[in-house]
PDB file as gemmi writes it, atoms N, CA and C in Angstrom:
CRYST1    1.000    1.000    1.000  90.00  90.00  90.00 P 1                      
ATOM      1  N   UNK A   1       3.408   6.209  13.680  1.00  0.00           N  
ATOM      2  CA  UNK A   1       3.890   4.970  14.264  1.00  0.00           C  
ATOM      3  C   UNK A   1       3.493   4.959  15.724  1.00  0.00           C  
ATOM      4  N   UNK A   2       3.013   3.844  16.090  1.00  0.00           N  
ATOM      5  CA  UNK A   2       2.465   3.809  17.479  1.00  0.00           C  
ATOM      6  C   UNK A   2       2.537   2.349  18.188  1.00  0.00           C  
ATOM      7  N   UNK A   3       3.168   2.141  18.828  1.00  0.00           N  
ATOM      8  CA  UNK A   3       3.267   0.762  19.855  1.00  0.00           C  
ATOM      9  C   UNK A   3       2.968   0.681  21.197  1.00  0.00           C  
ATOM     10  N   UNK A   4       2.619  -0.438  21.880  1.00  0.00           N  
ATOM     11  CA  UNK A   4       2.268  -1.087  22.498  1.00  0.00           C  
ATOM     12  C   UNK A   4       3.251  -1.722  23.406  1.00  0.00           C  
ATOM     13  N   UNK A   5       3.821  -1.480  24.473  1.00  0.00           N  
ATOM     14  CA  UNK A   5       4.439  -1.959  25.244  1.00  0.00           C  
ATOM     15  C   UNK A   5       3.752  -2.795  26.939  1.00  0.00           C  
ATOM     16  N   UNK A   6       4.477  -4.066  27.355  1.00  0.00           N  
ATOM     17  CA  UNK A   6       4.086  -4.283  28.183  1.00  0.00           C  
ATOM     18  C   UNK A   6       4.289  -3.089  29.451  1.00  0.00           C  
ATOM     19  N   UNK A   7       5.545  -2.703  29.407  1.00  0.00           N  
ATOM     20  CA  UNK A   7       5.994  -2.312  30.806  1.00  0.00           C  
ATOM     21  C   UNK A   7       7.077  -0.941  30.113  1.00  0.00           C  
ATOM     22  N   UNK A   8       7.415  -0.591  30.753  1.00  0.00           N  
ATOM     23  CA  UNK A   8       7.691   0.647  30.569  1.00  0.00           C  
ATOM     24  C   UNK A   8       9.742  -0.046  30.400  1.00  0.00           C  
ATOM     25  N   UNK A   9      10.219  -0.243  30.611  1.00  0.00           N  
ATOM     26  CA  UNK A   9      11.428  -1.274  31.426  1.00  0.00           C  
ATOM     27  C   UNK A   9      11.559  -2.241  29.600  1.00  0.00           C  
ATOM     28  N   UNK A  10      10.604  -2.220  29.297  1.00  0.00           N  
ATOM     29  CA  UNK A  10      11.369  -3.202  27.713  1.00  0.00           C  
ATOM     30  C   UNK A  10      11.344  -2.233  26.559  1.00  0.00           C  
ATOM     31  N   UNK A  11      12.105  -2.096  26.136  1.00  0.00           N  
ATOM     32  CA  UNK A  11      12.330  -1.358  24.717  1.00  0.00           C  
ATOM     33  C   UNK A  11      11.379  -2.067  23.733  1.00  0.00           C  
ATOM     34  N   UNK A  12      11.036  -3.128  23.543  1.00  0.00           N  
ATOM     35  CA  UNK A  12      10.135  -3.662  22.346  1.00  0.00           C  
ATOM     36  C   UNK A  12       8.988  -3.785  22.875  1.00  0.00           C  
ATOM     37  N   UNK A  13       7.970  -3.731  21.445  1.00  0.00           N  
ATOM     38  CA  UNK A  13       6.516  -3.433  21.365  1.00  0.00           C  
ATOM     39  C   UNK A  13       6.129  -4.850  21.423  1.00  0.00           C  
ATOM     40  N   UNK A  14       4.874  -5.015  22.245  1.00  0.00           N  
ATOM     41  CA  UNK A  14       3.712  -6.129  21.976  1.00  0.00           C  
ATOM     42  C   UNK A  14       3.440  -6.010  20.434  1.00  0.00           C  
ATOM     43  N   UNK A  15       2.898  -5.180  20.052  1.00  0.00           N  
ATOM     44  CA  UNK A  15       2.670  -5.136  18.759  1.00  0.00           C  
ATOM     45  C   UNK A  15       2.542  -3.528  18.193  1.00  0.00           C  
ATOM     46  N   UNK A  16       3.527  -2.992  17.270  1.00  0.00           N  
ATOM     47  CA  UNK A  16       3.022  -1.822  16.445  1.00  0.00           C  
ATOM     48  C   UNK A  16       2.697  -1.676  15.450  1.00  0.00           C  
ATOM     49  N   UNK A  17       2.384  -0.852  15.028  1.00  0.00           N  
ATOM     50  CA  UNK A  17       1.763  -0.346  13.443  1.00  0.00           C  
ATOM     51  C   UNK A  17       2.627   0.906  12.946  1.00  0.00           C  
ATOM     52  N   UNK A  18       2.540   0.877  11.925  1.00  0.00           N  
ATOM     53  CA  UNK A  18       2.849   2.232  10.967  1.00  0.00           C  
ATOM     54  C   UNK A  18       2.528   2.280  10.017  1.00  0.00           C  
ATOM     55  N   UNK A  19       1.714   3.378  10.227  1.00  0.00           N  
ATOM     56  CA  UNK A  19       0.286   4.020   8.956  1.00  0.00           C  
ATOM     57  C   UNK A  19       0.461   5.499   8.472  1.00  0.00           C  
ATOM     58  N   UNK A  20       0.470   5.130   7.214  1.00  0.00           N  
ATOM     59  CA  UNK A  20       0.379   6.185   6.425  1.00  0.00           C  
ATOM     60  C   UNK A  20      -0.948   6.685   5.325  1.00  0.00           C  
ATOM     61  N   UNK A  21      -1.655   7.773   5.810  1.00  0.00           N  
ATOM     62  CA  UNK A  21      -3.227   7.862   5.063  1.00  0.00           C  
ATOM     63  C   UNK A  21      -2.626   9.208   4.331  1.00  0.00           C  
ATOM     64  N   UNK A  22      -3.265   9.033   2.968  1.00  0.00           N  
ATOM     65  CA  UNK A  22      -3.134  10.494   2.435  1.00  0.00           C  
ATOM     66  C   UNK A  22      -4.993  10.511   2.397  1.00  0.00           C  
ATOM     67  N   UNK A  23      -5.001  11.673   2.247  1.00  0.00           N  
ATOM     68  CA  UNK A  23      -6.413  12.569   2.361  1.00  0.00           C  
ATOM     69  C   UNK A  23      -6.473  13.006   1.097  1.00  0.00           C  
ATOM     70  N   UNK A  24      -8.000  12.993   1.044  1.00  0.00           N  
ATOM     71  CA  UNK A  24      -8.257  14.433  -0.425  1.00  0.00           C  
ATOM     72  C   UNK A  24      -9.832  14.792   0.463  1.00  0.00           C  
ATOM     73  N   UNK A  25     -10.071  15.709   1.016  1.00  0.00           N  
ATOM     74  CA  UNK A  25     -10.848  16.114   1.475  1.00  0.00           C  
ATOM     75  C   UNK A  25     -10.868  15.067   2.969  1.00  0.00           C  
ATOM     76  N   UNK A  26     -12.229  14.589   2.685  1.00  0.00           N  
ATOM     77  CA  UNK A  26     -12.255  13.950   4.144  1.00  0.00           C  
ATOM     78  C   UNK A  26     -12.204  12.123   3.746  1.00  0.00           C  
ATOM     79  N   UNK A  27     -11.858  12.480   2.699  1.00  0.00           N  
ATOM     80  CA  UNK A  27     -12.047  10.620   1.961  1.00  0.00           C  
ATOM     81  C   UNK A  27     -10.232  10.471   2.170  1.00  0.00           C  
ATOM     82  N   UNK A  28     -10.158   9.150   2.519  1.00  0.00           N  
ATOM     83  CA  UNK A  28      -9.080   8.403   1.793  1.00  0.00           C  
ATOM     84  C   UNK A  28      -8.815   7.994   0.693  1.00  0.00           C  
ATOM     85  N   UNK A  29      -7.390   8.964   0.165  1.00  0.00           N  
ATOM     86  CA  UNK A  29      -6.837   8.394  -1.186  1.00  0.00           C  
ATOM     87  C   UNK A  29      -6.028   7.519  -1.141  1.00  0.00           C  
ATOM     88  N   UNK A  30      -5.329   7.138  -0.504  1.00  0.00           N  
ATOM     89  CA  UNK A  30      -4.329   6.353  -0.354  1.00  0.00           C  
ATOM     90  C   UNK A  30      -3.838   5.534   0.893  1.00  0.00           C  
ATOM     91  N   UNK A  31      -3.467   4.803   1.384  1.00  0.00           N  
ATOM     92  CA  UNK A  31      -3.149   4.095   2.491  1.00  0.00           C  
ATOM     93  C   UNK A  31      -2.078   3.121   2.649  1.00  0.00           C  
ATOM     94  N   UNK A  32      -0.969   3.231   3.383  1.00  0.00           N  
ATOM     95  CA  UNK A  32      -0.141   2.253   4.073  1.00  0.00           C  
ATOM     96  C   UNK A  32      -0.198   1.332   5.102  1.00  0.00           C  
ATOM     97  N   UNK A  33      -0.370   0.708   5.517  1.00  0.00           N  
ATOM     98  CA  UNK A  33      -0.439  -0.055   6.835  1.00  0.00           C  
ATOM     99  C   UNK A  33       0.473  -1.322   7.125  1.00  0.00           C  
ATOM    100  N   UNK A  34       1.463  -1.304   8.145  1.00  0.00           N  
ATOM    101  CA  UNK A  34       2.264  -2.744   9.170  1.00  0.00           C  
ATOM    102  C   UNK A  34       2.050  -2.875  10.165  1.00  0.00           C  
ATOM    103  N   UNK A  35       1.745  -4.025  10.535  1.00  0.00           N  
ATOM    104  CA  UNK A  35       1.273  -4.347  11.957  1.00  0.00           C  
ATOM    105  C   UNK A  35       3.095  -4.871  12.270  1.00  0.00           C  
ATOM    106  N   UNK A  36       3.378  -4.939  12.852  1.00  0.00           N  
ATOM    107  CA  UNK A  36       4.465  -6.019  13.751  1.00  0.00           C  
ATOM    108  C   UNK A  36       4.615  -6.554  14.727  1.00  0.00           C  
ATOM    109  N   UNK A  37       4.999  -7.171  15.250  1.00  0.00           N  
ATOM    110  CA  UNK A  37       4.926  -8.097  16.749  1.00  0.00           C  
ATOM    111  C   UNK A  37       3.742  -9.102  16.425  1.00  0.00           C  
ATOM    112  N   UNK A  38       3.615  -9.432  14.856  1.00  0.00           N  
ATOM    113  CA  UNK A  38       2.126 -10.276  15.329  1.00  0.00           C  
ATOM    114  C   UNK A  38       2.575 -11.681  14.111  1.00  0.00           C  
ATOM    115  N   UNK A  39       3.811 -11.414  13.608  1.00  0.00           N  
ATOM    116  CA  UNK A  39       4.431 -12.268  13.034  1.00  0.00           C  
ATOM    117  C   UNK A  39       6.092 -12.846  12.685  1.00  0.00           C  
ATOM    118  N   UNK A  40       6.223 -13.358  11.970  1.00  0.00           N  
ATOM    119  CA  UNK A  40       7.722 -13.488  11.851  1.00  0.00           C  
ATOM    120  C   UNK A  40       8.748 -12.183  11.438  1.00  0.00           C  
ATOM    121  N   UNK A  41       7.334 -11.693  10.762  1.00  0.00           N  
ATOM    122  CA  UNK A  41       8.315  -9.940  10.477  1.00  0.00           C  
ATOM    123  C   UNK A  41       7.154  -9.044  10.108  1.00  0.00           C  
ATOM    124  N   UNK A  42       7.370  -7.935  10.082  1.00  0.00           N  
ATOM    125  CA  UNK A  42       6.248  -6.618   9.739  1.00  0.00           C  
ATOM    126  C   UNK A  42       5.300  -7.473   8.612  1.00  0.00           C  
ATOM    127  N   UNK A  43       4.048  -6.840   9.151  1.00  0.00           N  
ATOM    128  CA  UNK A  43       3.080  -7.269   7.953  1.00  0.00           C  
ATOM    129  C   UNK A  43       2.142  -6.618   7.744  1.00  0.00           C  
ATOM    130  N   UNK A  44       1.990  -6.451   6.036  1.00  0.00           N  
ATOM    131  CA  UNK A  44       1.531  -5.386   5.871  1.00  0.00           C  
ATOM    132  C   UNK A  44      -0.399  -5.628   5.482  1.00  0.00           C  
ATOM    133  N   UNK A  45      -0.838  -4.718   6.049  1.00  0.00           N  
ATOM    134  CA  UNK A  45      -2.443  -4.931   5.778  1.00  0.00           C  
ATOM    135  C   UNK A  45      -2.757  -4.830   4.513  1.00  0.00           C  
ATOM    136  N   UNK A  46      -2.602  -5.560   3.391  1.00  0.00           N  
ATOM    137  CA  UNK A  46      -3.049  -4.889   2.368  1.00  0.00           C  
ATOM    138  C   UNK A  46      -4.285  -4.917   2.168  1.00  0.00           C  
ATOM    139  N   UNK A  47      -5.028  -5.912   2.257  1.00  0.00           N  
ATOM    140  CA  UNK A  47      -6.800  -5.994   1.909  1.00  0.00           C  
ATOM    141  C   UNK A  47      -6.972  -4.523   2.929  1.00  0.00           C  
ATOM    142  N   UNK A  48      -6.776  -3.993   4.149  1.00  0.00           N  
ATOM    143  CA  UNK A  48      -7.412  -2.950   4.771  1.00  0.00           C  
ATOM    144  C   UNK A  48      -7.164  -1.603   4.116  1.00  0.00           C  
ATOM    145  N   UNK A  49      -5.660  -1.703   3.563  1.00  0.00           N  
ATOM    146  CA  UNK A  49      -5.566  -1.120   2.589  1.00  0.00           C  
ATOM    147  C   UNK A  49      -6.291  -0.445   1.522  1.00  0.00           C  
ATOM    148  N   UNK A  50      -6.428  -1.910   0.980  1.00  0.00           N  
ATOM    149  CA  UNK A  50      -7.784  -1.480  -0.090  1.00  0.00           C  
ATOM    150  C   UNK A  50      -9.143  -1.288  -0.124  1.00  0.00           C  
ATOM    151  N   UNK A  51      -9.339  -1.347   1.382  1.00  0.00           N  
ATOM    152  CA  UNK A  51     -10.964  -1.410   1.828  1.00  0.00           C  
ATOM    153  C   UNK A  51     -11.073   0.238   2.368  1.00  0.00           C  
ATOM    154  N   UNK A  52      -9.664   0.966   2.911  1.00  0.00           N  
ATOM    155  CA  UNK A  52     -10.372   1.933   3.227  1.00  0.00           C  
ATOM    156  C   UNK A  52     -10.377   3.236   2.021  1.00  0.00           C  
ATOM    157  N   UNK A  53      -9.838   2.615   1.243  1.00  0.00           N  
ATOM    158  CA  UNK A  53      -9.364   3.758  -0.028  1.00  0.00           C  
ATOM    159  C   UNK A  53     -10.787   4.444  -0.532  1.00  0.00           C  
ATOM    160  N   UNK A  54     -11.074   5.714  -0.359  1.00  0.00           N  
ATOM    161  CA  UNK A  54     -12.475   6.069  -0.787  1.00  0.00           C  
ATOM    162  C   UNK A  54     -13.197   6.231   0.055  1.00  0.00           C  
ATOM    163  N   UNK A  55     -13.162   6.139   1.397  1.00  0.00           N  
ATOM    164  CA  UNK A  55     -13.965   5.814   2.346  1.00  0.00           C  
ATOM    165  C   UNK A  55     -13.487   7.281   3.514  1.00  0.00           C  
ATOM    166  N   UNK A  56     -14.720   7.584   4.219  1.00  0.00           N  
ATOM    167  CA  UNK A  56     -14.097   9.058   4.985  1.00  0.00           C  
ATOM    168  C   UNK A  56     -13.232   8.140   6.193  1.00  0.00           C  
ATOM    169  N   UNK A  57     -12.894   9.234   6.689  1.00  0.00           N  
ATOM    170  CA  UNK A  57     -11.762   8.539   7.568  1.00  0.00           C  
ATOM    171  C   UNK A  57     -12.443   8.829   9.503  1.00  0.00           C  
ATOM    172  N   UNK A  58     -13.463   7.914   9.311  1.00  0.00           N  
ATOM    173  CA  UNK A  58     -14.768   8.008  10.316  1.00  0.00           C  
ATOM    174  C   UNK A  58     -14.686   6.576  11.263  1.00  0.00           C  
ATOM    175  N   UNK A  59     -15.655   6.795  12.120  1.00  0.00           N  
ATOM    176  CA  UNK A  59     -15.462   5.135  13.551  1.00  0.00           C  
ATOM    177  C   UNK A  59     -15.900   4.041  12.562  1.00  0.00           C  
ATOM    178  N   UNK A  60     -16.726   3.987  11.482  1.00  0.00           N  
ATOM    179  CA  UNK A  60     -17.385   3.089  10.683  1.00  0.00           C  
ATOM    180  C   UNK A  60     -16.309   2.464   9.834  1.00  0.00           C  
ATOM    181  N   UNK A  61     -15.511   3.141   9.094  1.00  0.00           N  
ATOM    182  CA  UNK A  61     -14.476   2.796   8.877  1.00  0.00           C  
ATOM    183  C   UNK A  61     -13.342   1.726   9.333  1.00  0.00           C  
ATOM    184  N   UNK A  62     -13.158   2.596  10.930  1.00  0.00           N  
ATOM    185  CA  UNK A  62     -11.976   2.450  11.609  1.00  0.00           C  
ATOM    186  C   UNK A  62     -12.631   0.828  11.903  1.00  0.00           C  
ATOM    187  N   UNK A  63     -13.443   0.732  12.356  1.00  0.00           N  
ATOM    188  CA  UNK A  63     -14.585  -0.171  12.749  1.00  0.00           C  
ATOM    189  C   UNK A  63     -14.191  -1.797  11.876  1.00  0.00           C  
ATOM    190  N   UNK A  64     -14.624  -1.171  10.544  1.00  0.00           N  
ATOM    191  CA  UNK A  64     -14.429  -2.425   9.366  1.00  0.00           C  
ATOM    192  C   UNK A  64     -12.939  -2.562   8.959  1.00  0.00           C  
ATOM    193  N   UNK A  65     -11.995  -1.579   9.016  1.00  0.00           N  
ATOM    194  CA  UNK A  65     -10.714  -2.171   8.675  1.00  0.00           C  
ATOM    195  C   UNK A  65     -10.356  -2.694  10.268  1.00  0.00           C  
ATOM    196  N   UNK A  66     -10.516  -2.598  11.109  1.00  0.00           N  
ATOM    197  CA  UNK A  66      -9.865  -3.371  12.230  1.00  0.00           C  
ATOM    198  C   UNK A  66     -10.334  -4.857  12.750  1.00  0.00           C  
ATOM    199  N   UNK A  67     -11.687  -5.051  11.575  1.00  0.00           N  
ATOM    200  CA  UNK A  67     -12.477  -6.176  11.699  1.00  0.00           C  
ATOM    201  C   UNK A  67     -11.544  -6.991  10.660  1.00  0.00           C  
ATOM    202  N   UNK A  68     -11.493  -6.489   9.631  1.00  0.00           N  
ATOM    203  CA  UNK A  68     -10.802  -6.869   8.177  1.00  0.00           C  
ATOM    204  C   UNK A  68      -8.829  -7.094   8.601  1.00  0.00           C  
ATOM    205  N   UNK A  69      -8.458  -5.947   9.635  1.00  0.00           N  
ATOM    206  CA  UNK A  69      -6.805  -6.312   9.974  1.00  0.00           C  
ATOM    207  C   UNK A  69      -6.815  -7.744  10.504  1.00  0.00           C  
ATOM    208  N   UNK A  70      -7.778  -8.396  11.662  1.00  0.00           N  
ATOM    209  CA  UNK A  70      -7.727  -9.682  12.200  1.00  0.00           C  
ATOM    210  C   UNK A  70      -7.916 -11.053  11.195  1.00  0.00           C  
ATOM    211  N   UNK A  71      -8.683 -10.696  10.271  1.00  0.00           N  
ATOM    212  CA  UNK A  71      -9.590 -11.187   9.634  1.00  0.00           C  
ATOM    213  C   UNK A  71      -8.723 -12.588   9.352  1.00  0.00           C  
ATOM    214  N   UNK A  72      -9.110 -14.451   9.979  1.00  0.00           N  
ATOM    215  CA  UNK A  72      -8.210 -15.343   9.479  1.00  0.00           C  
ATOM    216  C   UNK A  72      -6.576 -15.325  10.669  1.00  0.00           C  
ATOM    217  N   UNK A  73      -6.819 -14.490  11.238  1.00  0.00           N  
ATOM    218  CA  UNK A  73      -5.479 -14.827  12.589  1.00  0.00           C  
ATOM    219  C   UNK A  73      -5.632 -15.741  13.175  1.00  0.00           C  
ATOM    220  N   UNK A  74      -4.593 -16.448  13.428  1.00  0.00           N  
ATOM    221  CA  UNK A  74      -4.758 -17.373  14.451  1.00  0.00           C  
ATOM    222  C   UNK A  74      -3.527 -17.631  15.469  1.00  0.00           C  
ATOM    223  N   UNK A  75      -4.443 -17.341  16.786  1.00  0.00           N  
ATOM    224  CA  UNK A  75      -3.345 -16.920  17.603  1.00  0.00           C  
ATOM    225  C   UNK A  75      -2.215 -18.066  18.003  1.00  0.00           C  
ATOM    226  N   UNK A  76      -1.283 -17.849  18.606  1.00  0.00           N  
ATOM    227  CA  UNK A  76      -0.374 -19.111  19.092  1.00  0.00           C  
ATOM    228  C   UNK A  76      -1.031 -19.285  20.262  1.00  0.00           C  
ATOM    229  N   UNK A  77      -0.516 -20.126  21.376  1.00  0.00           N  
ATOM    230  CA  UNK A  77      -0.768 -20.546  22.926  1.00  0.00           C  
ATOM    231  C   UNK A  77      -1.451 -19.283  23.528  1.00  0.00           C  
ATOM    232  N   UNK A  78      -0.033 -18.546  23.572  1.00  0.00           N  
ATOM    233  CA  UNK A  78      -0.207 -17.535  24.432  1.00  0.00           C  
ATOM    234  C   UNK A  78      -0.297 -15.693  24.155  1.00  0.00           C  
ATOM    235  N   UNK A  79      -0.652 -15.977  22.741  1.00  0.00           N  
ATOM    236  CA  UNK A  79      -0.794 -14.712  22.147  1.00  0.00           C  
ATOM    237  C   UNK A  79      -1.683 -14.082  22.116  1.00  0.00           C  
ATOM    238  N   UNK A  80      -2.789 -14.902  22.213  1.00  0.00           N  
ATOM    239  CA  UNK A  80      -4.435 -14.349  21.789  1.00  0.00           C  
ATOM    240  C   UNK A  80      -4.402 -12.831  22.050  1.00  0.00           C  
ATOM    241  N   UNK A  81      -3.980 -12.531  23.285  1.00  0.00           N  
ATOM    242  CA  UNK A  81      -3.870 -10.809  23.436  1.00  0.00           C  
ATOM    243  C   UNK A  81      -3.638  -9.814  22.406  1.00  0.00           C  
ATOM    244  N   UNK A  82      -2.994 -10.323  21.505  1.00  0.00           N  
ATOM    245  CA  UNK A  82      -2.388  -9.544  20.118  1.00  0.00           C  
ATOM    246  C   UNK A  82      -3.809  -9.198  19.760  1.00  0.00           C  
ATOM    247  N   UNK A  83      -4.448  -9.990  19.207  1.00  0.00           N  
ATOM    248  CA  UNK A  83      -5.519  -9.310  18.318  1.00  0.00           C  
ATOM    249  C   UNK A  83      -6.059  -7.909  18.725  1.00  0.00           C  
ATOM    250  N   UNK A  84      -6.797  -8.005  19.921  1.00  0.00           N  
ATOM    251  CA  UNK A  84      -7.562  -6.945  20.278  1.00  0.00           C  
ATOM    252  C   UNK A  84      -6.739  -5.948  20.305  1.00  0.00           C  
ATOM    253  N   UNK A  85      -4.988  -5.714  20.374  1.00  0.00           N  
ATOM    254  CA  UNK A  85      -4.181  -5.075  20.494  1.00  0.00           C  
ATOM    255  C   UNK A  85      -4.205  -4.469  18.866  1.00  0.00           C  
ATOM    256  N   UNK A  86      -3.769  -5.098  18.136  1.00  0.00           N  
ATOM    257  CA  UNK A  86      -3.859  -4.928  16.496  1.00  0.00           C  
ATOM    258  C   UNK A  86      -5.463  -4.301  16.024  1.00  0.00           C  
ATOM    259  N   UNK A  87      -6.261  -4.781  16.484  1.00  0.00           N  
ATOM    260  CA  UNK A  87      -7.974  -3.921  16.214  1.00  0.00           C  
ATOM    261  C   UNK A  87      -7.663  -2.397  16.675  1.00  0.00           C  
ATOM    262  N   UNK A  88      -7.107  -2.624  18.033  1.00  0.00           N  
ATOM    263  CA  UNK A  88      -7.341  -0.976  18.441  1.00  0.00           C  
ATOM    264  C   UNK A  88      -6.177   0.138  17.461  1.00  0.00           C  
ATOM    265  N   UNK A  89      -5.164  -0.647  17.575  1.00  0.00           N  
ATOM    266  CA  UNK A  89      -3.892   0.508  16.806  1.00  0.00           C  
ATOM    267  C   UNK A  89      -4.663   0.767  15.507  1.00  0.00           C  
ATOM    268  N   UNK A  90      -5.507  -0.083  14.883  1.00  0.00           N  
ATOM    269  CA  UNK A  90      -5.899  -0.141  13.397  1.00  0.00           C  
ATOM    270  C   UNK A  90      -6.843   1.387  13.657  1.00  0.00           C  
ATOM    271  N   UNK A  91      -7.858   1.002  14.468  1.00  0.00           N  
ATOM    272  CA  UNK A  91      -8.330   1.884  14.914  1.00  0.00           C  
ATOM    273  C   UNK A  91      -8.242   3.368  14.789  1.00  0.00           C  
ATOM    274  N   UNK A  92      -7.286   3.648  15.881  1.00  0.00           N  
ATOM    275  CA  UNK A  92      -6.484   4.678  16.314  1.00  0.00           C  
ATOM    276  C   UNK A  92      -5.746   5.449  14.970  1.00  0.00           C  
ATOM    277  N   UNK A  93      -5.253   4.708  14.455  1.00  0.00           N  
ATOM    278  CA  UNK A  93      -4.451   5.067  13.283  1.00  0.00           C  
ATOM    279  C   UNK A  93      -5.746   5.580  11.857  1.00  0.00           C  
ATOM    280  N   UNK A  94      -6.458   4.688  11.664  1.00  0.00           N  
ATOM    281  CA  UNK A  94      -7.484   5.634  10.895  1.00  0.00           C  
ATOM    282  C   UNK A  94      -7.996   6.665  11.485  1.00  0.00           C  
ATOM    283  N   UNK A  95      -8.471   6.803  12.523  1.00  0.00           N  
ATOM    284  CA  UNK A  95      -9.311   7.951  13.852  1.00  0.00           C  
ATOM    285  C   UNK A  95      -8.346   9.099  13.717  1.00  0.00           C  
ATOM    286  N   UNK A  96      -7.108   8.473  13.604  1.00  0.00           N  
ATOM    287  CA  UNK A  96      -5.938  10.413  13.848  1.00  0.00           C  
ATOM    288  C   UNK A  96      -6.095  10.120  15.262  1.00  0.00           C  
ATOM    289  N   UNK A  97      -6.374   9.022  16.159  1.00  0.00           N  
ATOM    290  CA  UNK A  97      -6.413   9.256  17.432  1.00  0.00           C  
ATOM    291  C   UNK A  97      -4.930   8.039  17.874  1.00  0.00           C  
ATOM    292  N   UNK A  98      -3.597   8.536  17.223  1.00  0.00           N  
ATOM    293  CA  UNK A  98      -2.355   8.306  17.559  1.00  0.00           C  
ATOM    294  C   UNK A  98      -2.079   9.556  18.981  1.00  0.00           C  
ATOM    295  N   UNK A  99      -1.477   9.125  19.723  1.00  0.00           N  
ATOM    296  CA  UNK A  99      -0.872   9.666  20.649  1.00  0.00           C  
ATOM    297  C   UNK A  99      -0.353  11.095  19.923  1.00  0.00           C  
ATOM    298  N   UNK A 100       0.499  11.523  19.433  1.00  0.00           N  
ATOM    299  CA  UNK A 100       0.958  11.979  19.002  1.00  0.00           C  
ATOM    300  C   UNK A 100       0.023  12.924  18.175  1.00  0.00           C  
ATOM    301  N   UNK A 101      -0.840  12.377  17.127  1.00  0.00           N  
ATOM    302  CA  UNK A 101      -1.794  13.135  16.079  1.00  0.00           C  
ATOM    303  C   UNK A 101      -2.505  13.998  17.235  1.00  0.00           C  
ATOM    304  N   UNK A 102      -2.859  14.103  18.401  1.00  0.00           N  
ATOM    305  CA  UNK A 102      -3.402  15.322  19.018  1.00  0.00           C  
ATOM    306  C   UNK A 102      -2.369  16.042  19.791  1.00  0.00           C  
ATOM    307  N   UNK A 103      -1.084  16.160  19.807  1.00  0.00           N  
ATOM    308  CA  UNK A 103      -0.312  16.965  20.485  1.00  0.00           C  
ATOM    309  C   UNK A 103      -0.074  17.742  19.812  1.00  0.00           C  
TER     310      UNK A 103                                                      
END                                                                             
C-alpha cells in the first residue's frame, strides 16, 4: 500500500493504491490492484489485472499496465493531476519499487 499525499499536515492521500502480485518465478500469477482518491470509492484495476497475469514483473510491463490503469479517465476541473499520480503508483507497485519493498 502506498499513497500520495499533498503535504505532510493532511492525513489523506491524493490518490493510493493497494497491490497485491503473487509470483511464480519471475512471471506474474496473480494480481490485485485499487487505486483510490480517483473516484467515488476504491477502484479496482481489473483489465490491468488481467493484462499483467503471465507477464515478468519488468519496466515494459509496469509501462503498459499504467498506460491501461488511465485508460478512458476523465479528469474533473481540477483533478487532471491524478492521472500521472495513478501511472506512477501503478508503476512502482509492479517494479517492487514501493517505499517500503526496498527497506
Amino acid at each position: 500500500f502506498e499513497k500520495v499525499r499533498d503535504r505532510m499536515v493532511w492525513d489523506f492521500a491524493l490518490v493510493n493504491i493497494a497491490a497485491s502480485l503473487n509470483m511464480s518465478g519471475a512471471t506474474v500469477s496473480d494480481a490485485r490492484m485499487v487505486v483510490n482518491g480517483v473516484a467515488a470509492e476504491p477502484y479496482r484495476l481489473d483489465a490491468v489485472e488481467a493484462a499483467i497475469k503471465g507477464r515478468p514483473r519488468d519496466k515494459a510491463t509496469a509501462e503498459m499496465a499504467a498506460d491501461l490503469a488511465v485508460q478512458g479517465a476523465v479528469p474533473l476541473r481540477h483533478n487532471a493531476y491524478k492521472i500521472p499520480l495513478v501511472k506512477a503508483l501503478v508503476k512502482r507497485a509492479i517494479r517492487g519499487e514501493a517505499e517500503w519493498a526496498t527497506s
